[in-house]
C-alpha positions as CSV (number, residue, x, y, z in Angstrom):
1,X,45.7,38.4,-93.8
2,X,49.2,37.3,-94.0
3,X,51.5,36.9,-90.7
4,X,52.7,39.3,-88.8
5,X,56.5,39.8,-90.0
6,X,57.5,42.4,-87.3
7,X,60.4,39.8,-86.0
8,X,62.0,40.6,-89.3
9,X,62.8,44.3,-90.3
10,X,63.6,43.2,-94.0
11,X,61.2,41.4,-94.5
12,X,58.5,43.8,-92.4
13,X,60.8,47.1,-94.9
14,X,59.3,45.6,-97.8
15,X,55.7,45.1,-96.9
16,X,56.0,48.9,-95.8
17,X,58.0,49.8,-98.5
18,X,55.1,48.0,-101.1
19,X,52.5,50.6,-98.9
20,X,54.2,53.9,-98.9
21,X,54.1,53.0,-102.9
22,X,50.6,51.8,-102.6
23,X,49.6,54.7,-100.3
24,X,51.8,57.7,-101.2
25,X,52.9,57.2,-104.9
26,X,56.6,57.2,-103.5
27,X,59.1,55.3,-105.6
28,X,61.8,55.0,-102.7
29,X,65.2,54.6,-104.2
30,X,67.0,54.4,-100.8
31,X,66.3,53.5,-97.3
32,X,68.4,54.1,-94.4
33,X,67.2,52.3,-91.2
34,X,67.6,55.1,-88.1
35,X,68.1,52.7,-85.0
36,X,66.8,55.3,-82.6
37,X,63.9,54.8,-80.2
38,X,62.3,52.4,-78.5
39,X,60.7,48.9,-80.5
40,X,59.2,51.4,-83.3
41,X,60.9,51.2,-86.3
42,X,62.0,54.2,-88.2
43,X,64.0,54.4,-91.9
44,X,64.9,57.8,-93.9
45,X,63.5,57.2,-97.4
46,X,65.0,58.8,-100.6
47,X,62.6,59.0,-103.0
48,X,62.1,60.6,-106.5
49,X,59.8,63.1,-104.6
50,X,61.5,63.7,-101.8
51,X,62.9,62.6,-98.3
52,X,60.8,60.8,-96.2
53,X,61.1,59.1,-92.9
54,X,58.8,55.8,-92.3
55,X,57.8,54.7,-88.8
56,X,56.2,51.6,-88.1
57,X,54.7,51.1,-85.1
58,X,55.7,48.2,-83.1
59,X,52.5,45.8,-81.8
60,X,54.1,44.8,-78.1
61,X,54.6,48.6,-77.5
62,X,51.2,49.9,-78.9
63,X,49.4,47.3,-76.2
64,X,50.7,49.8,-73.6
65,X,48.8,52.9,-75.2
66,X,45.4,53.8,-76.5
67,X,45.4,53.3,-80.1
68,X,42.8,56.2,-79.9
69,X,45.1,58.5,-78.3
70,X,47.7,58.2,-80.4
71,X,45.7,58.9,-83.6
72,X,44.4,62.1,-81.6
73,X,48.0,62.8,-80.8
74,X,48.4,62.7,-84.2
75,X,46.4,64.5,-85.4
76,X,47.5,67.5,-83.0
77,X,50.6,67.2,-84.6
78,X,49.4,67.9,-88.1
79,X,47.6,71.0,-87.1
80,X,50.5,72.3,-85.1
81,X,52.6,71.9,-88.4
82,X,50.0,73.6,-90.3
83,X,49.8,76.7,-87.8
84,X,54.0,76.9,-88.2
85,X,55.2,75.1,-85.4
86,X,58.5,73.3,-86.3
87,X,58.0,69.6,-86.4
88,X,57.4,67.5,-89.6
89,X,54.8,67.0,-92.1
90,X,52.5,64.2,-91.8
91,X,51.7,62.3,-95.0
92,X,47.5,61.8,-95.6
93,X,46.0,59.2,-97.4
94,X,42.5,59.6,-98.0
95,X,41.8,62.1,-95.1
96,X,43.9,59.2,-92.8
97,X,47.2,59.7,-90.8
98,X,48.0,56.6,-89.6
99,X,48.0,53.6,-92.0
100,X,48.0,49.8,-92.2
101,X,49.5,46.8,-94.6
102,X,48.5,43.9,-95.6
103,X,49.3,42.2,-92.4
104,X,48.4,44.6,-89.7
105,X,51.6,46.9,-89.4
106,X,50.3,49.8,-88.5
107,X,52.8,53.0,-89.6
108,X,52.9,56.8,-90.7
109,X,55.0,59.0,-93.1
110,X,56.2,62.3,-92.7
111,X,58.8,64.5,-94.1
112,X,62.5,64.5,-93.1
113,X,63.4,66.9,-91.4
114,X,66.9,68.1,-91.7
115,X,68.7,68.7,-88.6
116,X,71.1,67.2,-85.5
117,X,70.6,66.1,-81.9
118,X,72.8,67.4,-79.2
119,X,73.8,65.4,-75.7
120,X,72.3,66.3,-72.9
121,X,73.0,69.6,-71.3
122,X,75.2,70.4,-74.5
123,X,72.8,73.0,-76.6
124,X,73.8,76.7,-77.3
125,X,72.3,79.5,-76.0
126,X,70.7,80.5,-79.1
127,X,69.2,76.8,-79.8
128,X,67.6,77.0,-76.0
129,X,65.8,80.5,-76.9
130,X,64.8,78.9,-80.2
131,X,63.4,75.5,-78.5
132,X,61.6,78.2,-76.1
133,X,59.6,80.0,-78.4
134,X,58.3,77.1,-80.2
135,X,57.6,75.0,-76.9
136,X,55.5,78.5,-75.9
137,X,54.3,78.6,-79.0
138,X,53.5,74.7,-79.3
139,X,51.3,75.2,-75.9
140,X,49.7,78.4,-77.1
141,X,48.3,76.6,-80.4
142,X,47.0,73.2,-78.3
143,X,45.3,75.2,-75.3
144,X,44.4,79.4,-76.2
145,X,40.4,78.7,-76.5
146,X,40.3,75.0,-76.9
147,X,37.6,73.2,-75.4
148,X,39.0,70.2,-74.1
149,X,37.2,67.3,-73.2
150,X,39.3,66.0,-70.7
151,X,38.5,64.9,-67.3
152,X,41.9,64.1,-66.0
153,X,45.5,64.4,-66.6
154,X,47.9,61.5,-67.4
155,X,49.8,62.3,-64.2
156,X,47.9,62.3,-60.9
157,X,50.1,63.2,-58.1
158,X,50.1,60.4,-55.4
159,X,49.5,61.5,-51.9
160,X,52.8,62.4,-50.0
161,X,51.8,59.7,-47.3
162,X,52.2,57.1,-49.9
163,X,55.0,58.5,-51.9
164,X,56.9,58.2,-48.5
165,X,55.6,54.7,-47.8
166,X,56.9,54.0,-51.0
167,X,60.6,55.2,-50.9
168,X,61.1,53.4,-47.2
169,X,60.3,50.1,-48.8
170,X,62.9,51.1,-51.7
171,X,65.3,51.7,-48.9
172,X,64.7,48.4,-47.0
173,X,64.5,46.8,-50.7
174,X,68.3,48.2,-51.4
175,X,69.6,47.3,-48.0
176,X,68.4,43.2,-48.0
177,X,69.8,43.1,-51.8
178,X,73.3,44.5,-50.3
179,X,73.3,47.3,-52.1
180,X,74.3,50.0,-49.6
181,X,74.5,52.3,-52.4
182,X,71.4,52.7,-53.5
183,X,69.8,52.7,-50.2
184,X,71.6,56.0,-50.0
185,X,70.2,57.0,-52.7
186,X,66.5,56.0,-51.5
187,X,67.1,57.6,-48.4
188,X,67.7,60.6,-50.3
189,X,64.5,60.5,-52.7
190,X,62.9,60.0,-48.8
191,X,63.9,62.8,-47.4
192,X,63.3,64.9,-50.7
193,X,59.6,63.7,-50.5
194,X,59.1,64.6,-46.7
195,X,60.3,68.0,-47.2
196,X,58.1,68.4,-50.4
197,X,55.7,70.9,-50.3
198,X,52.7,69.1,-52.1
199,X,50.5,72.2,-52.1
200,X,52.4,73.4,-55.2
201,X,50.5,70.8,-57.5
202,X,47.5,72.9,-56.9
203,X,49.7,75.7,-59.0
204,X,50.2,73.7,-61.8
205,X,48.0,74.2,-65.4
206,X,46.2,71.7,-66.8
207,X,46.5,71.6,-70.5
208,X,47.0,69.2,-73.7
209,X,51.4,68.7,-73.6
210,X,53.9,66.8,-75.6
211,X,55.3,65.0,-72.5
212,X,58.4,63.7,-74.5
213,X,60.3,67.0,-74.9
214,X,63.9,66.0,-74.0
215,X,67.0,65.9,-76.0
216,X,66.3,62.9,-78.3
217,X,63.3,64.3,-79.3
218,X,64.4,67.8,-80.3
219,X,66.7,68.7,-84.1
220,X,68.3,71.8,-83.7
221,X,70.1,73.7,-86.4
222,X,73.3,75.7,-85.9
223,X,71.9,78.4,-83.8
224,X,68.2,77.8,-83.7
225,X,65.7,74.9,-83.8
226,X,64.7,72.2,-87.0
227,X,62.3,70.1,-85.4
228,X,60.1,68.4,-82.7
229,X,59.6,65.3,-83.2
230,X,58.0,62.4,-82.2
231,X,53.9,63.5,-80.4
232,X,52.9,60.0,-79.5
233,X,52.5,61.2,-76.1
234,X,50.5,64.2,-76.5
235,X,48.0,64.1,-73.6
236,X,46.0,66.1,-71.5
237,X,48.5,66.7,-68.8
238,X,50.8,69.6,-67.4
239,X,52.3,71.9,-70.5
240,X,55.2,73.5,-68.1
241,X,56.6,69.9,-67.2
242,X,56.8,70.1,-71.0
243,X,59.1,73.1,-70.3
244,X,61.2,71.4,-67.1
245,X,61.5,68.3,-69.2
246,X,63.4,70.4,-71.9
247,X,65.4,72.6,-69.6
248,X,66.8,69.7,-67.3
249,X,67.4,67.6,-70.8
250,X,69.0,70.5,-72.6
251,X,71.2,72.9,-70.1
252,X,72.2,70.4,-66.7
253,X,75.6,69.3,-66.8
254,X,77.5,67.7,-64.3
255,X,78.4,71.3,-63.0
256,X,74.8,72.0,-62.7
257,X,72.8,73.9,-64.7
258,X,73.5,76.6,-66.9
259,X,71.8,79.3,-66.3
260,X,72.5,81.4,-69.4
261,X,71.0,78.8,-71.0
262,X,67.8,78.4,-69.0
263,X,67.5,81.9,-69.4
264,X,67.0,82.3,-72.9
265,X,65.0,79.2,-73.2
266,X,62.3,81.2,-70.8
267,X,62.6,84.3,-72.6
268,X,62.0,82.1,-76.1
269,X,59.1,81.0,-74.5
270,X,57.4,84.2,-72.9
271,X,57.4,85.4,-76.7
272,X,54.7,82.9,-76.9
273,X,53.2,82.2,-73.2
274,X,53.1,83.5,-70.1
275,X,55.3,81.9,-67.5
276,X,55.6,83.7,-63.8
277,X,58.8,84.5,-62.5
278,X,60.1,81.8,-60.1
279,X,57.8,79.5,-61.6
280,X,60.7,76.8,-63.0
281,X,61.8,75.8,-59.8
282,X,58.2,74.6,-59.0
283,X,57.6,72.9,-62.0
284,X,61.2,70.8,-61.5
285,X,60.1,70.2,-58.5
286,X,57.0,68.5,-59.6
287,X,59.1,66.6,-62.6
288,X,61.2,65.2,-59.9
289,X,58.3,64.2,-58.2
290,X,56.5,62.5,-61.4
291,X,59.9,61.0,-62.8
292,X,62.2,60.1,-59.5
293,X,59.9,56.8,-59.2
294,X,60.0,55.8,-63.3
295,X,64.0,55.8,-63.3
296,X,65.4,55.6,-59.7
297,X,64.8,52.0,-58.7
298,X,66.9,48.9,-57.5
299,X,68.0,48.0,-60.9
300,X,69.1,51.2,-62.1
301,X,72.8,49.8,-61.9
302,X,71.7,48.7,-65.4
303,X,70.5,51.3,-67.0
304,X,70.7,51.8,-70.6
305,X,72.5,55.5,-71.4
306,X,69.0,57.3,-71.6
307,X,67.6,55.7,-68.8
308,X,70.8,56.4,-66.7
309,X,70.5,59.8,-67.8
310,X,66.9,60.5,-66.5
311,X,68.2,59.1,-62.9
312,X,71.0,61.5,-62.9
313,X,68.8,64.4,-63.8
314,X,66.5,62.9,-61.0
315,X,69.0,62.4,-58.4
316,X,70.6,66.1,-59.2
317,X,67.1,67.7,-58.3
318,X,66.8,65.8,-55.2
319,X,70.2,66.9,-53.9
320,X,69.5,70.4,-55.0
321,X,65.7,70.8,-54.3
322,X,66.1,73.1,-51.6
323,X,68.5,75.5,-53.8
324,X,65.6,75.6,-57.3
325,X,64.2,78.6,-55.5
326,X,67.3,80.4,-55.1
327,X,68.5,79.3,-58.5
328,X,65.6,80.3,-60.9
329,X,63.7,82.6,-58.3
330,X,64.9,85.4,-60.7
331,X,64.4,83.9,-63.4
């Protein structure tokens, strides 16, 4: 086997270019490198039969996942395609999703799909009732009569005790760094978690989700919806937070959130699935709860802009967590 060449994306383009030939038959006769996403490696292909996009999958970030799951998640992804859910086409060779070169990159091909990401909180009306029906839809497909041999979700809630615990040490953390700031801001996430009623986790479906669903991962068109992309996650876990994820990503500005917006989203996705009245602001709740500890921590001061936007999101619902119920209680 030759070495691995995944420190240089030339050099790494043309082993995967020499597969997607040796695979796929494609005779590429331009490649655009998309630098989107994190470590994986994606280029739009032009080929004689057709556009294409490539994604190699990086080795360092592939340690942190089951190699498994992602082949499962994968495979969920082709059959939601085939059943009309909008997200691309997967390329097979030999019955196989995922494949490998010469010196162990491991990638996948699918269609290009045509389409544009918005910025968060920026997406019409008509694109949030479009997103809604196929998340509904998406969630219908993975979980109406599907046995599912899962004995946990990826999230499990940690006990309120701890969570607690765990936000006063943040706070004492800020403080002896000098960062009065953010010990604010820990004090905050503190008192959002002692006034958190954990008895709503017990509410919450289990089911197969996409747990990536936010603005990045989402083409609209126009007025409606291209694409989902990217299931790599796709777990066992909670489908609604699918649903929060997507809402907060898609309709909270600055201003707050727009409820036109959030509105037509959960009618889009009642065409599909049911989804109780009220229910949203129980489901934010429990994203804040799953998220606030991923992106509010004592280095968020250097945030990245996606990063930094997932702490604002977090922060918002723990300033507002008390108003969810009289903001989507309606809804």
């Amino acid at each position: 086997m030759k070495p691995i060449v995944e420190d240089d994306p030339d050099v790494l383009y043309q082993e995967l270019e020499s597969s997607c030939k040796h695979y796929f038959g494609l005779d590429v006769q331009k490649a655009v490198q998309i630098k989107r996403g994190w470590l994986n490696l994606k280029w739009k292909l032009e080929t004689s039969s057709g556009v294409y996009l490539l994604k190699q999958y990086n080795a360092g970030r592939l340690k942190k996942y089951s190699l498994e799951d992602l082949r499962d998640a994968l495979q969920f992804h082709q059959q939601l395609q085939a059943e009309g859910v909008a997200c691309p086409r997967l390329l097979t060779h030999n019955g196989e999703i995922m494949q490998v070169t010469e010196s162990g990159q491991l990638f996948v091909v699918m269609e290009y799909c045509p389409g544009y990401t918005v910025r968060p909180g920026t997406a019409k009306e008509s694109q949030m009732y479009a997103l809604g029906c196929q998340t509904g839809r998406m969630h219908r497909l993975l979980n109406d009569n599907a046995p599912l041999p899962y004995k946990e979700p990826q999230f499990l809630p940690p006990g309120k005790e701890a969570r607690v615990i765990y936000w006063k040490n943040a706070c004492k953390e800020a403080e002896a760094d000098g960062k009065a700031w953010l010990a604010e801001i820990m004090e905050l996430q503190l008192k959002a978690t002692e006034a958190f009623d954990l008895t709503v986790l017990g509410n919450v479906a289990k089911g197969l989700a996409h747990r990536d669903l936010w603005v990045d991962n989402i083409l609209f068109e126009e007025d409606g919806l291209s694409a989902i992309l990217d299931f790599d996650r796709l777990r066992y876990d909670y489908p609604e937070l699918d649903l929060a994820r997507a809402v907060i990503s898609c309709s909270l500005q600055e201003t707050g959130f727009q409820t036109d917006k959030v509105k037509a989203c959960l009618e889009g996705y009642r065409k599909e699935q049911s989804f109780a009245k009220g229910k949203l602001a129980e489901s934010l709740r429990m994203l804040w709860y799953m998220e606030s500890e991923w992106w509010i921590n004592r280095e968020m001061d250097r945030h990245s802009a996606s990063p930094a936007r997932f702490a604002e999101e977090m922060l918002w619902l723990s300033r507002h967590h008390r108003q969810l119920d009289e903001l989507f209680g309606n809804i």
